[in-house]
C-alpha positions as CSV (number, residue, x, y, z in Angstrom):
1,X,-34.5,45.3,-21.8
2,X,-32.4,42.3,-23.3
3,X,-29.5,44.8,-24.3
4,X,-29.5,46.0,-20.9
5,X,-29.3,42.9,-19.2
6,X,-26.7,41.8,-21.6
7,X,-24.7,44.7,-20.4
8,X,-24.9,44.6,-16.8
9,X,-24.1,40.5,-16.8
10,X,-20.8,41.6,-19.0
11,X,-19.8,44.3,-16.5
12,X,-20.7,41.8,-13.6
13,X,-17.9,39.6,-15.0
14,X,-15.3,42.1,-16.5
15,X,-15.9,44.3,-13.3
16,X,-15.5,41.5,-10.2
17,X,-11.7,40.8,-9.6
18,X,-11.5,37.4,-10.6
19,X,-9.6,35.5,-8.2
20,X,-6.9,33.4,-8.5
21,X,-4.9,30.7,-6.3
22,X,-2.6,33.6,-4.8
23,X,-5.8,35.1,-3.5
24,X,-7.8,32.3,-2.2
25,X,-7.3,30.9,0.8
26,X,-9.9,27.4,0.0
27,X,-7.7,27.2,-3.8
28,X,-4.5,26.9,-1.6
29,X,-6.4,24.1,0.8
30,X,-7.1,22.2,-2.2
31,X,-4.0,22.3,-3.7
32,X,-2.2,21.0,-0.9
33,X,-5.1,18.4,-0.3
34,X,-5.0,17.2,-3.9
35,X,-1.4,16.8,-3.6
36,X,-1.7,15.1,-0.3
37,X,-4.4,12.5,-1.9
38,X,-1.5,11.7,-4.6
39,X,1.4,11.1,-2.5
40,X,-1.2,9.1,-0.5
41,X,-2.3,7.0,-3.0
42,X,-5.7,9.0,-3.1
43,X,-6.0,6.8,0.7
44,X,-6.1,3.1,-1.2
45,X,-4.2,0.5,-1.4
46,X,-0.7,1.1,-3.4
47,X,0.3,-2.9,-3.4
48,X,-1.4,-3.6,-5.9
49,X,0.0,-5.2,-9.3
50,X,-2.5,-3.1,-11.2
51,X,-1.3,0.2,-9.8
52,X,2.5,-1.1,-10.7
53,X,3.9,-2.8,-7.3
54,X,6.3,-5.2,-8.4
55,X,8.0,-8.0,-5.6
56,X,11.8,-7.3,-6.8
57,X,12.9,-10.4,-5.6
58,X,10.7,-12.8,-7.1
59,X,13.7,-15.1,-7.9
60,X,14.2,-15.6,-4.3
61,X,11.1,-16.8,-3.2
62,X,8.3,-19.2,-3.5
63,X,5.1,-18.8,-5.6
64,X,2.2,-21.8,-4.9
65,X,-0.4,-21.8,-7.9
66,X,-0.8,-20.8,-10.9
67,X,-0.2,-17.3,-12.4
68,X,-3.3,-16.0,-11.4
69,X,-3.8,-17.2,-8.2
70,X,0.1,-16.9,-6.3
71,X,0.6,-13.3,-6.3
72,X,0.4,-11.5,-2.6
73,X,-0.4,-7.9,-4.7
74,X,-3.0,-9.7,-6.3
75,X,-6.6,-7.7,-5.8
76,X,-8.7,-10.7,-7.4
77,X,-11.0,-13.3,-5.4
78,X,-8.9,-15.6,-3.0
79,X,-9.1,-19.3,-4.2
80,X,-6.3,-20.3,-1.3
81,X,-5.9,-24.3,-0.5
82,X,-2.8,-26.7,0.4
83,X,-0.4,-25.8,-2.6
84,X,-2.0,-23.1,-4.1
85,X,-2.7,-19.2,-3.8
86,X,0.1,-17.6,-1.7
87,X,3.7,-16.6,-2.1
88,X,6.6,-17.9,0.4
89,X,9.6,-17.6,2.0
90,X,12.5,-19.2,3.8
91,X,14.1,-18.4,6.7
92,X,16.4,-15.7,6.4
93,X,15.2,-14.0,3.7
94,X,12.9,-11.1,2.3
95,X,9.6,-10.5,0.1
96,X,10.8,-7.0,-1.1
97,X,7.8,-4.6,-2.9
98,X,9.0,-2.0,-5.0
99,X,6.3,0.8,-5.1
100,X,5.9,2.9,-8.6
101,X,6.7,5.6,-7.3
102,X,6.9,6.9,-3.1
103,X,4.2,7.1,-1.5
104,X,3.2,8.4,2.2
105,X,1.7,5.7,4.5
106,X,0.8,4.6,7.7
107,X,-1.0,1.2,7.6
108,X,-0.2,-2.4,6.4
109,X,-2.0,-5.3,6.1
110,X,-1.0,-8.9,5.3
111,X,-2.6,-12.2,5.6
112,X,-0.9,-15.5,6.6
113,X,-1.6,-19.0,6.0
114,X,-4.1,-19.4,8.0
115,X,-6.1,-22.4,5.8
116,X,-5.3,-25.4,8.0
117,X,-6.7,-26.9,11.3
118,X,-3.2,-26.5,12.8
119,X,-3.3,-22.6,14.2
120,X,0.1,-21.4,13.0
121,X,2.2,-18.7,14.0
122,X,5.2,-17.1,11.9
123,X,8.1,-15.1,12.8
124,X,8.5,-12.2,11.3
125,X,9.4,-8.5,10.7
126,X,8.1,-5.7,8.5
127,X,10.0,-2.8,7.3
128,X,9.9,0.4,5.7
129,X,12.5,1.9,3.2
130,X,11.9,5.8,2.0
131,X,14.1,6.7,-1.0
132,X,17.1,7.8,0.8
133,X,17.6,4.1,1.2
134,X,16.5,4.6,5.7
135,X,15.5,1.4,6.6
136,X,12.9,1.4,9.5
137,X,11.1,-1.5,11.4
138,X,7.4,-0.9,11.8
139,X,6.5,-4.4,12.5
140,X,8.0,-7.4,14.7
141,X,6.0,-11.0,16.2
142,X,7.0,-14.4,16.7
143,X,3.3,-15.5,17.0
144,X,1.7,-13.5,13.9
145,X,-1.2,-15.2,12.8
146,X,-3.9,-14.9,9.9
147,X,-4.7,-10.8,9.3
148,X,-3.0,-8.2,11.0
149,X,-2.8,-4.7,10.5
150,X,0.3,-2.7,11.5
151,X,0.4,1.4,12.1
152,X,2.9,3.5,12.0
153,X,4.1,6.7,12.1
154,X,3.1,9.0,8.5
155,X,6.0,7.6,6.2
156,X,7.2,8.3,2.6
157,X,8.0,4.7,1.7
158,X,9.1,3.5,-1.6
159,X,9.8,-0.1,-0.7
160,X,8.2,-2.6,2.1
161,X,10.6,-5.5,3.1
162,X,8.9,-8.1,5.1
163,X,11.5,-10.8,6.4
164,X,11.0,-14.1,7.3
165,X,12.6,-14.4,11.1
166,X,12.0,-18.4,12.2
167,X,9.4,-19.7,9.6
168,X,5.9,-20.7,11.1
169,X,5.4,-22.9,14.0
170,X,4.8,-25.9,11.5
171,X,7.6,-25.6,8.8
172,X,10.3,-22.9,8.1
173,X,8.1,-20.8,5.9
174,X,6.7,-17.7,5.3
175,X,3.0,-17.9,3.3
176,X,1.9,-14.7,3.0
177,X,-1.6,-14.4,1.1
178,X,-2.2,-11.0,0.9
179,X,-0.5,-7.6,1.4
180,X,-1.9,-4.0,1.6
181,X,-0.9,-0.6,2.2
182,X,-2.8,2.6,2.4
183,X,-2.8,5.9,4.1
184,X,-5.3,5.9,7.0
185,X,-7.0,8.8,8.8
């Protein structure tokens, strides 16, 4: 009885066409899903100093704290205060992230200063750059204030540029605490 079902189990195998991604419809589906989830950062955050998102111009701009605490790609706990925990700007110039690698997104967040009793509101614009160098404006207020979230068309980006238009309405700086971007549904 054992030999017997030994036999049929082996010609159950040998005997079935096996199939293979040229033949299945769901292996193609999750293929191009799999793929998708990479070039979309498997839908999490990309600006993310762990994950390899560097600010390119960090000789340019401000950083208030100390090397832990200053970083806007940071994904450790917020300890933000007068002097301490964000990144800024001056008027007229740019934070500029440099992604690993290009990714496809559609959603950005950041976080201003928002730590005082004064309400402030900044002036400022976000853009996108693909690798072909486009530049495109997702993004544009002259009363942002504390945690906004921007969508956008679906966009390969490899670099986010946000620009400091006017400064805030108390001093001509950008403080930006935090910055995400991510691939949402």
């Amino acid at each position: 009885m054992n030999t017997f079902l030994s036999v049929l189990l082996l010609h159950s195998l040998f005997a079935m066409p096996a199939l293979s991604c040229n033949q299945s419809c769901f292996c193609k589906k999750y293929k191009t899903l799999k793929l998708r989830s990479t070039f979309r950062g498997q839908y999490k955050n990309v600006l993310q100093e762990q994950k390899g998102a560097l600010i390119s111009n960090k000789n340019q701009i401000g950083f208030a704290g100390n090397q832990f605490n200053r970083s806007p790609l940071r994904s450790e706990l917020y300890d933000v205060n007068t002097g301490k925990g964000y990144t800024t700007s001056i008027i007229g110039k740019f934070v500029i992230i440099d992604l690993p690698q290009i990714y496809e997104i559609n959603t950005i967040k950041f976080w201003v200063y928002d730590r005082d009793v004064t309400l402030r509101t900044f002036d400022l614009k976000v853009y996108v750059q693909n690798s072909q160098s486009l530049v495109q404006l997702v993004y544009e207020d002259t009363v942002a204030t504390s945690i906004k979230k921007i969508k956008f068309s679906d966009t390969f980006v490899k670099q986010i540029l946000i620009y400091d238009n006017n400064g805030s309405s108390v001093n001509q700086y950008l403080h930006i605490l935090n910055l995400q971007a991510y691939f949402e549904f």
